[in-house]
C-alpha positions in Angstrom: 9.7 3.7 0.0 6.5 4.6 -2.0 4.1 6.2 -0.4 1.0 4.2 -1.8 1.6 0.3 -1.4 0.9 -1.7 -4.7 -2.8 -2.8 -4.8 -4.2 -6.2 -3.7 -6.6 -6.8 -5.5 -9.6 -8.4 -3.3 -10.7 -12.1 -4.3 -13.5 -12.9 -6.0 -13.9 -15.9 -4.2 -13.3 -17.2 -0.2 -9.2 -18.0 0.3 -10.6 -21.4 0.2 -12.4 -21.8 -2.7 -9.6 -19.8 -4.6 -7.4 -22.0 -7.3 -3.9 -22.9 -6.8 -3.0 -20.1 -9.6 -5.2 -17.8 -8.3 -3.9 -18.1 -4.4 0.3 -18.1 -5.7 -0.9 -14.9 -7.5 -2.7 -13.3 -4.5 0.5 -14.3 -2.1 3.2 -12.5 -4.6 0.4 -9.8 -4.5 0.4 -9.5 -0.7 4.5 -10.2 -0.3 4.7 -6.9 -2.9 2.7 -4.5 -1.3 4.5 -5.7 2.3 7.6 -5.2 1.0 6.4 -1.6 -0.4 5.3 0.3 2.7 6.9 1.2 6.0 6.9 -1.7 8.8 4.9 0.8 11.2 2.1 1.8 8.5 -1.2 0.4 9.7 -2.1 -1.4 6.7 1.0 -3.5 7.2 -1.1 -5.5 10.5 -3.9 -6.2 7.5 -1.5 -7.0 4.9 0.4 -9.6 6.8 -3.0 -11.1 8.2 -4.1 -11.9 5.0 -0.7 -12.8 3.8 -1.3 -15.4 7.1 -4.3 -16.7 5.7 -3.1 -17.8 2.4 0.0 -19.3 3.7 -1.7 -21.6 5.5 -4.2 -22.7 3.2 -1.2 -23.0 1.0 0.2 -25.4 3.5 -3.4 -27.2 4.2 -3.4 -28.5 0.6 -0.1 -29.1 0.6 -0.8 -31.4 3.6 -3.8 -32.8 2.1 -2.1 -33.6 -1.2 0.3 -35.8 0.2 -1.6 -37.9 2.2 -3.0 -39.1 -1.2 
């Protein structure tokens, strides 16, 4: 495993003001750089948390957009 996890780039914007595009790219973003360091390594806990946050906003719209 590399020793330095692939960078995340921080959003410009809130997760929920972030574009469709712009939160798939930050999830394959965050699923990279979880699969690229050790399960123990701190930043994992932050990674994962964040990782949390997207997937749920993911499935808030998806919620929202069928109920149209």
């Amino acid at each position: 495993m590399p020793a330095e996890p692939a960078a995340v780039d921080q959003p410009k914007h809130p997760i929920h003001a972030l574009t469709t595009y712009e939160l798939k790219d930050l999830r394959s973003q965050l699923e990279r750089a979880i699969k690229g360091i050790a399960p123990d390594a701190p930043l994992q806990a932050d990674l994962k948390r964040r990782l949390d946050e997207v997937l749920a906003e993911q499935e808030q719209r998806k919620k929202a957009a069928s109920r149209v």
